[in-house]
C-alpha positions as CSV (number, residue, x, y, z in Angstrom):
1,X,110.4,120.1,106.6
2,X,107.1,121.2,108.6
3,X,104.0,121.4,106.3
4,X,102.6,124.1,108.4
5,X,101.1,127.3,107.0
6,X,104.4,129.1,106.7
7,X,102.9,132.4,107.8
8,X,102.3,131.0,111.1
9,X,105.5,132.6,112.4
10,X,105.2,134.9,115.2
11,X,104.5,133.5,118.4
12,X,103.5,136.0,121.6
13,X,104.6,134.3,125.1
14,X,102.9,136.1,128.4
15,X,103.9,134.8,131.8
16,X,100.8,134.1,134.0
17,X,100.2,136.4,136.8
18,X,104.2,137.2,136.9
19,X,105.2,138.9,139.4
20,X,102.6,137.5,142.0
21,X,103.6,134.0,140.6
22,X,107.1,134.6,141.7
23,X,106.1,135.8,145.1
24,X,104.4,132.4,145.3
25,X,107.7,130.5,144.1
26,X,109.6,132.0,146.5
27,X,107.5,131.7,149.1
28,X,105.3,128.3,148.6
29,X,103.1,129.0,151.8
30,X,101.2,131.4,149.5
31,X,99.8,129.0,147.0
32,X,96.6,128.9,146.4
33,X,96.0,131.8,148.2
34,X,95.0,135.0,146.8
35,X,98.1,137.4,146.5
36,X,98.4,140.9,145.2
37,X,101.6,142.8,144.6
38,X,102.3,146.3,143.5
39,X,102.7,149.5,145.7
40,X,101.9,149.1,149.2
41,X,101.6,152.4,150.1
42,X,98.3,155.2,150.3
43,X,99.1,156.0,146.8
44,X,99.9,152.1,145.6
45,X,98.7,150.5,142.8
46,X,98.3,146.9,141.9
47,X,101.3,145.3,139.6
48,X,100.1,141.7,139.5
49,X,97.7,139.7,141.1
50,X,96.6,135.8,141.7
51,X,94.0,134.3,140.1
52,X,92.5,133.8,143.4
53,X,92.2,137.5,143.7
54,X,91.4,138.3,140.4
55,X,88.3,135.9,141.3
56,X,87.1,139.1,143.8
57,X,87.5,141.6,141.4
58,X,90.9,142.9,141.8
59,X,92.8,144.2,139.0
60,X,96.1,144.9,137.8
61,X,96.4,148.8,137.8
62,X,94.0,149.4,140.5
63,X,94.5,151.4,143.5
64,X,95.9,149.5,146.4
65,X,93.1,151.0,148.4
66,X,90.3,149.5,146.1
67,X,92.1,146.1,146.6
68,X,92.2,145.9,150.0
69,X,89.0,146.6,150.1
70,X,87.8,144.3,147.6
71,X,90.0,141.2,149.2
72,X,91.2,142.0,152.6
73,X,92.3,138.5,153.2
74,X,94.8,138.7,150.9
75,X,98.6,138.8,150.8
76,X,99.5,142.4,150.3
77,X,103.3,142.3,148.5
78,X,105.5,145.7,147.6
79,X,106.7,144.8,144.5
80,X,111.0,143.5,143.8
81,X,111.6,145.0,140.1
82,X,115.3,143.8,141.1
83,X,114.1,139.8,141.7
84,X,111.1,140.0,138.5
85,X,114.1,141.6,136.0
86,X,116.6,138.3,137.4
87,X,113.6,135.7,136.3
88,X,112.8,138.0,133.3
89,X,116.5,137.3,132.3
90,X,116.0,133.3,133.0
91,X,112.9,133.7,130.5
92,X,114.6,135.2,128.1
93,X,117.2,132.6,128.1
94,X,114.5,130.2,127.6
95,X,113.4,131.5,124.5
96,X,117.0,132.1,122.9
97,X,116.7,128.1,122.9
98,X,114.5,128.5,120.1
99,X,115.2,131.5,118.2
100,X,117.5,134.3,118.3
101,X,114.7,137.2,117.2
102,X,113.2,138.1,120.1
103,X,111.5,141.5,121.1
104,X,110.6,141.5,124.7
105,X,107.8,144.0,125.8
106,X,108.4,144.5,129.4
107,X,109.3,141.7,131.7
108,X,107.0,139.4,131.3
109,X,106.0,138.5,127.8
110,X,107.9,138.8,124.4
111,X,107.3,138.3,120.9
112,X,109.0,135.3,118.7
113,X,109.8,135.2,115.3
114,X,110.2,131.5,114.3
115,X,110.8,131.5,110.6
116,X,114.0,129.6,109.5
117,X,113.2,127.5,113.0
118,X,110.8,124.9,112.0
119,X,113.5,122.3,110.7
120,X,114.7,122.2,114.2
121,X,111.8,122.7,116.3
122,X,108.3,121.4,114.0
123,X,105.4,123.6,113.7
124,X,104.6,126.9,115.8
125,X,102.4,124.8,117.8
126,X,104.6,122.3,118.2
127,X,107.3,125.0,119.6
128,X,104.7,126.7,121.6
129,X,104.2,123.8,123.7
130,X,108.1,123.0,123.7
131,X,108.6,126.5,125.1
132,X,105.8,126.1,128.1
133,X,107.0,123.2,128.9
134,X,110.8,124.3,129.1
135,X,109.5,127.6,130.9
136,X,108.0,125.5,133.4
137,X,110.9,123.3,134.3
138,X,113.4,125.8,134.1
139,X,111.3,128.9,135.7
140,X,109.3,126.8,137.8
141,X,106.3,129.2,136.5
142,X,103.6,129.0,134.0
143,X,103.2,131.0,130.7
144,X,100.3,130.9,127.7
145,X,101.0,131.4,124.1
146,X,99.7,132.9,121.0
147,X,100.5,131.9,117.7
148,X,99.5,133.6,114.3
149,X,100.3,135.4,111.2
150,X,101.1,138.4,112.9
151,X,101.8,140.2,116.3
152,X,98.1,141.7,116.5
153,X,97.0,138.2,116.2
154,X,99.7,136.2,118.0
155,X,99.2,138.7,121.3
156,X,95.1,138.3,121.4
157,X,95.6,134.3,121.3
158,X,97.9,134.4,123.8
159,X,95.5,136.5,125.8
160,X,92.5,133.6,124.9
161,X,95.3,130.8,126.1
162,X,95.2,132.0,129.2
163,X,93.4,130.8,132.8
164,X,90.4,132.0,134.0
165,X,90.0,133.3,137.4
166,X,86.8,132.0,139.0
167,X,85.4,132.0,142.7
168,X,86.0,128.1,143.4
169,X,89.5,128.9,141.8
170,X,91.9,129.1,138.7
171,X,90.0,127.3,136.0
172,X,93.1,126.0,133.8
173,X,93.4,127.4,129.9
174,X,94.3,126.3,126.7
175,X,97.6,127.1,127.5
176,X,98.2,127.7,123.6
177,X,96.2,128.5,121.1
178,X,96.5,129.1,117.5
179,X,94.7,131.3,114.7
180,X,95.3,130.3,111.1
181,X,94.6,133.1,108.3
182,X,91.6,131.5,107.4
183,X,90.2,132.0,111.1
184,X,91.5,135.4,112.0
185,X,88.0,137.6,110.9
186,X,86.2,135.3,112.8
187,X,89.0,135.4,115.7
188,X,88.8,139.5,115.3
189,X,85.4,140.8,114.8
190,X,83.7,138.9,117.6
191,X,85.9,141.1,120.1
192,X,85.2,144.4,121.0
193,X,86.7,147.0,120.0
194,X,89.3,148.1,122.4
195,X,91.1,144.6,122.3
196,X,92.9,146.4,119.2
197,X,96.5,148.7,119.5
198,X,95.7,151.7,119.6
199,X,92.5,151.8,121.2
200,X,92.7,153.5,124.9
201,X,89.0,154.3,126.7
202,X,89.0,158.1,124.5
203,X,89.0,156.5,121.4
204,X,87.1,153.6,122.5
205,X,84.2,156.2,123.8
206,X,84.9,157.9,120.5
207,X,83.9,154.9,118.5
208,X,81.0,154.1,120.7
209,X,79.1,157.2,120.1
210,X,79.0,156.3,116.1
211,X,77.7,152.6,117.5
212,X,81.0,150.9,116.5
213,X,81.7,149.0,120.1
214,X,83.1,145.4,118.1
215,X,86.1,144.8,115.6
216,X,83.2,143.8,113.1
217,X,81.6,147.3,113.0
218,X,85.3,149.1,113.0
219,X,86.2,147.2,110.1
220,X,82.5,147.7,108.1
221,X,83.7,151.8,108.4
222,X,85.2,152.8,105.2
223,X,88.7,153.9,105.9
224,X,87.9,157.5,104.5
225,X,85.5,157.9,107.5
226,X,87.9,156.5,110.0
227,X,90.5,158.7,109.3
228,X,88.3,161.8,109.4
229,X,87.0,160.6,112.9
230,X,90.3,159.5,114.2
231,X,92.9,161.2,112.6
232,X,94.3,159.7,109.0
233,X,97.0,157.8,110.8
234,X,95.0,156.4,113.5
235,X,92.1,155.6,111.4
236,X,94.1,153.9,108.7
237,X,96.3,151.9,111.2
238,X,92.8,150.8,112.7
239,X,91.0,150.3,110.0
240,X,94.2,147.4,109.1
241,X,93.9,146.2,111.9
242,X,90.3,145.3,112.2
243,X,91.1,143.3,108.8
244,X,94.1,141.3,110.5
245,X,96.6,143.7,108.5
246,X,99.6,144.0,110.5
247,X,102.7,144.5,109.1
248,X,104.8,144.9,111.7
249,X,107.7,142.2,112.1
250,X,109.1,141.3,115.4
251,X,112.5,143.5,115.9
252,X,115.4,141.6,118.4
253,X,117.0,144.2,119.2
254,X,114.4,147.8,120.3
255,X,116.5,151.2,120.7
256,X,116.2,153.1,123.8
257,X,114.3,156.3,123.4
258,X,114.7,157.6,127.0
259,X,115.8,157.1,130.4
260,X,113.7,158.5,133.0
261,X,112.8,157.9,136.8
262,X,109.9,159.1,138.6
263,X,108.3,159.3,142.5
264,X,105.6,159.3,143.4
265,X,104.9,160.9,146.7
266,X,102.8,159.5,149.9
267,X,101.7,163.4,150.6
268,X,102.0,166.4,148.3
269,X,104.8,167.9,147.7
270,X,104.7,171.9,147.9
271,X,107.8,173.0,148.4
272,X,110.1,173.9,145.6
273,X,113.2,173.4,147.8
274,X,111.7,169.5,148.6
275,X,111.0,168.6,145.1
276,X,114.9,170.0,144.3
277,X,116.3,167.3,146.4
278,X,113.8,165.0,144.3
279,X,114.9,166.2,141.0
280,X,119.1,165.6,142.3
281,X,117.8,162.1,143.3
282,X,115.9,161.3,140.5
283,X,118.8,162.9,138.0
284,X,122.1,160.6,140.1
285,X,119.9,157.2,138.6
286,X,119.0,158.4,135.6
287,X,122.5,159.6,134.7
288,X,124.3,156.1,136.1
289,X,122.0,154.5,134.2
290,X,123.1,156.3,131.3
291,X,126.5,155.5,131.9
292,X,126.4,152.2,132.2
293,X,124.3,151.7,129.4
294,X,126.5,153.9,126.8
295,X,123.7,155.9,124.9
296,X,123.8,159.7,125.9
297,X,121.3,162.4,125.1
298,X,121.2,166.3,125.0
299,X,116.9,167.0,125.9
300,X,116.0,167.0,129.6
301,X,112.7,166.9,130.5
302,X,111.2,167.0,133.9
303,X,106.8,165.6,134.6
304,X,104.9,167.0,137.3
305,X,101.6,165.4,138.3
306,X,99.3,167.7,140.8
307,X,97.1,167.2,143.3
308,X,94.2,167.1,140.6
309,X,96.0,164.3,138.1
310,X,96.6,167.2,135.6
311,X,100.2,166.4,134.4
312,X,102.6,168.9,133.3
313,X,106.0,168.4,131.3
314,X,109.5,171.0,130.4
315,X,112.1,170.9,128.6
316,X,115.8,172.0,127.9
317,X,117.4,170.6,124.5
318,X,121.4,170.9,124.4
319,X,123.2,171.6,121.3
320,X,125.6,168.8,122.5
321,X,125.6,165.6,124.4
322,X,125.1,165.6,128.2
323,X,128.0,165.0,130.4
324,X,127.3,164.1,134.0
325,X,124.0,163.3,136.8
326,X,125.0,167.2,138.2
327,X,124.5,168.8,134.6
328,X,121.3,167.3,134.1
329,X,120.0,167.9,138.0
330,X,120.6,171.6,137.7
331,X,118.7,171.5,134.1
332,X,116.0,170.1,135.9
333,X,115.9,172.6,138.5
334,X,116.1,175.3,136.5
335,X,112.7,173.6,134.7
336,X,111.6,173.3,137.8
337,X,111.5,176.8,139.3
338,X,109.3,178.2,136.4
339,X,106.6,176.1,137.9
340,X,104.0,177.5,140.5
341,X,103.4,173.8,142.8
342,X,101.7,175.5,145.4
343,X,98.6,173.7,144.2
344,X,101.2,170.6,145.2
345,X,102.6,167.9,143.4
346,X,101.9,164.1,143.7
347,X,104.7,163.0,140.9
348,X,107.8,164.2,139.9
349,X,109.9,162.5,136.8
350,X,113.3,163.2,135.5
351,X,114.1,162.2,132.1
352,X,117.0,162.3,128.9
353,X,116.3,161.7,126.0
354,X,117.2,162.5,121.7
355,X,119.8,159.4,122.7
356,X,122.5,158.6,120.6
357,X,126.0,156.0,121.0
358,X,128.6,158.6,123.0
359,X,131.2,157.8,120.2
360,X,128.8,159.4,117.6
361,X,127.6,161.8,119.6
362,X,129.9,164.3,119.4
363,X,131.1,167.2,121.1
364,X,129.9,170.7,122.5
365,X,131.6,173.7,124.3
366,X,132.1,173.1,127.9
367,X,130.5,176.1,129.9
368,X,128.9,176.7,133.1
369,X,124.9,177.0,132.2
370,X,123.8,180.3,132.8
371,X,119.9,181.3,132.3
372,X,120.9,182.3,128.5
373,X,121.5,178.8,127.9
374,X,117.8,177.3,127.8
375,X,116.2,177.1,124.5
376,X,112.9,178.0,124.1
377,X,111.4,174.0,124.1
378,X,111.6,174.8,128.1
379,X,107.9,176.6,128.1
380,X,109.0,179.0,130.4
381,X,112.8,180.1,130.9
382,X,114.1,180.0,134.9
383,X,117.2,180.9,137.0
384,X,119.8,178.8,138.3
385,X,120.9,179.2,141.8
386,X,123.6,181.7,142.1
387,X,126.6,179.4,142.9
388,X,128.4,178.2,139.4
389,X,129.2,174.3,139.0
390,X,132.4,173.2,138.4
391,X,133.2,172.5,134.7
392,X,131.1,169.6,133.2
393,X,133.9,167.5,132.0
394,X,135.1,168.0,136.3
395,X,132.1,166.4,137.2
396,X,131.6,163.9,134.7
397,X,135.3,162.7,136.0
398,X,134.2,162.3,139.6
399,X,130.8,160.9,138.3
400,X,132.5,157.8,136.4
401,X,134.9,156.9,140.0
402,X,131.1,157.3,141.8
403,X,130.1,154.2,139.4
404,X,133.4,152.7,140.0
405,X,132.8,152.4,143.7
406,X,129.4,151.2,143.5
407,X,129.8,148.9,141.2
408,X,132.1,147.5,144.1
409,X,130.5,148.1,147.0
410,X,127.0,148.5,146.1
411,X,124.5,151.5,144.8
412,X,124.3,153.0,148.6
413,X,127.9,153.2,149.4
414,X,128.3,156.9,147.6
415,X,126.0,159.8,146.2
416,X,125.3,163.5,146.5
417,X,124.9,164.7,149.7
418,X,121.0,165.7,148.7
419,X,119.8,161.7,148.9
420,X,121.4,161.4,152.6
421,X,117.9,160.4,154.8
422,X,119.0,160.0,158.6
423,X,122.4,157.4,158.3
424,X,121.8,155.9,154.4
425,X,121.7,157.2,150.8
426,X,118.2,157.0,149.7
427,X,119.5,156.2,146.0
428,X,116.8,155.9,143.1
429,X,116.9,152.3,142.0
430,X,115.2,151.0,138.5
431,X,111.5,149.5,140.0
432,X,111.9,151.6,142.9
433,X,108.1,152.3,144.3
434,X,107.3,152.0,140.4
435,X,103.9,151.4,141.0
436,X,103.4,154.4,144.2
């Protein structure tokens, strides 16, 4: 049996670059070059990007624009959420090899639990290094590791494993590295501040104007003063944190909170009648999603994002579970009307969510909505166009053969008439323009 620090079991594994690195796999003439990838349109921004262009100053979240500007030679690449979620499955497959608890966050990086592992495997750091290099001969890509007591501490050592980008090109990292309990204050409190959960740039500027810009001076605050600056939750979960107290454990298996989709558009949008045919769009995906993943929900909300970033959100909570991709279109248009967006809209989002198993969820009276039918968590009540729908439990029928036949014959064969664009169905996919 390993003689390793038994706390030393939660590992954080971030692909490098991801979605730019698999650009480059599947298309090896970009290697070594720099290569950016995200949303290619006015409105774009930056998903993933090469070392090579990280060495001008591109960043991921950036606006396209900026990039091009700040490397014009590069290779410009709209993003494939369909081809990144296919790897992200081969990853994931990877690291079932060497433990079944598993929580990924997003597609590229996940957290490990490995107690109960090290009979089989060695020491964290000995699986770390199995796990990069079995991530490199089945993925063909690279990934760095963090290892530590805890997911705070595992996640920032994955961050220090990792490359450097620098203007004669990729200078290689440590690939893994490790922080013991006996090194984590001195691992912590050199960093600044916002390198901890929880701190976005408000409460980072916050903090600054009280001089505490490093983990050092955060955790010298007493937690009585944090909590009256920040709030008692924030401050104590900070405060914690700044002392390498985390006790969160790694969870395997994360319930879904909401399913949602959301466009953004290449011009305003300040018509109500346009942003309708969005909201029908937008509500078909969200509800086949639904469907084929088994939760369902009764609250509807719809986003709007103007002109001037300011972002808006409504609301419709059922008394009973939501039936079809129609029931919760016309919800959202009825949100929808109560909003003035002649100032006109950049972003429009569709989302349900209080989810629950459909064999717990219960029943509720089927009935055609009628305005009476909005609670008051919609901000401001509307009124549905005068033609009734056909019976929920109708449409939910006709919905469940609509997944049927594109499940056979693909996502575009079928779909309401609103998402026909010249001779194709301009259906919502998951990824689709996710990043403008």
């Amino acid at each position: 049996m390993s003689d390793e620090e038994p706390s030393l079991d939660v590992l954080h594994v971030d692909m490098d670059c991801f979605f730019a690195a698999v650009e480059v796999l599947d298309d090896p003439s970009l290697a070594g070059r720099p290569v950016v990838v995200g949303g290619t349109g006015p409105r774009g921004v930056v998903a993933s990007c090469s070392y090579e262009a990280r060495a001008t100053g591109v960043r991921s979240a950036m606006p396209m624009g900026e990039a091009r500007r700040r490397c014009p030679q590069a290779s410009f690449i709209a993003g494939r959420h369909s081809r990144y979620s296919e790897v992200s499955e081969e990853l994931h497959g990877v690291l079932f090899e060497f433990t079944p608890t598993i929580e990924p966050i997003g597609l590229d990086e996940a957290f490990l639990d490995l107690s109960g592992c090290h009979r089989l495997f060695g020491t964290s750091e000995e699986v770390a290094r199995a796990i990069r290099r079995r991530v490199r001969e089945v993925l063909g890509l690279d990934c760095s590791v963090g290892v530590g007591r805890t997911k705070q501490i595992a996640k920032l050592a994955s961050r220090e494993a990792k490359p450097r980008a620098t203007r004669s090109g990729p200078a290689a990292g440590r690939g893994v590295v490790v922080v013991r309990p006996d090194e984590e204050r001195a691992f912590l409190w050199n960093r600044p501040v916002r390198d901890l959960w929880g701190v976005g740039p408000k409460t980072a500027e916050r903090l600054a104007r009280y001089g505490i810009a490093s983990v050092a001076d955060l955790a010298a605050v007493e937690p009585v003063a944090l909590e009256r600056l920040l709030g008692k939750a924030l401050g104590r979960q900070l405060h914690a944190l700044s002392w390498g107290r985390d006790g969160r454990p790694v969870v395997s298996s994360l319930a879904t909170k909401s399913v949602s989709h959301e466009e953004t558009f290449p011009v305003d949008r300040h018509s109500t009648s346009e942003l309708k045919a969005e909201v029908v769009r937008l509500s078909d995906s969200v509800g086949h999603r639904l469907r084929a993943g088994g939760p369902t929900g009764r609250r509807v909300s719809i986003k709007l994002r103007f002109a001037d970033f300011s972002t808006i959100t409504r609301s419709h909570t059922l008394s009973g579970p939501l039936l079809s991709s129609s029931e919760i279109a016309q919800i959202a248009s009825v949100l929808l009307e109560a909003i003035d967006v002649g100032a006109g809209v950049r972003l429009i989002g569709v989302a349900v969510s209080s989810l629950e198993p459909l064999e717990t969820a219960g029943g509720r009276q089927l009935a055609l909505l009628s305005p009476g039918e909005l609670s008051p968590d919609t901000g401001a009540p509307g009124q549905p166009d005068g033609a009734k729908p056909p019976p929920a439990l109708a449409r939910a029928e006709v919905e469940a053969a609509v997944d049927a036949i594109r499940a056979r014959y693909g996502v575009g064969a079928v779909g309401p008439a609103a998402v026909v664009e010249g001779e194709r169905l301009r259906v919502k996919e998951l990824g689709d323009r996710q990043w403008g």
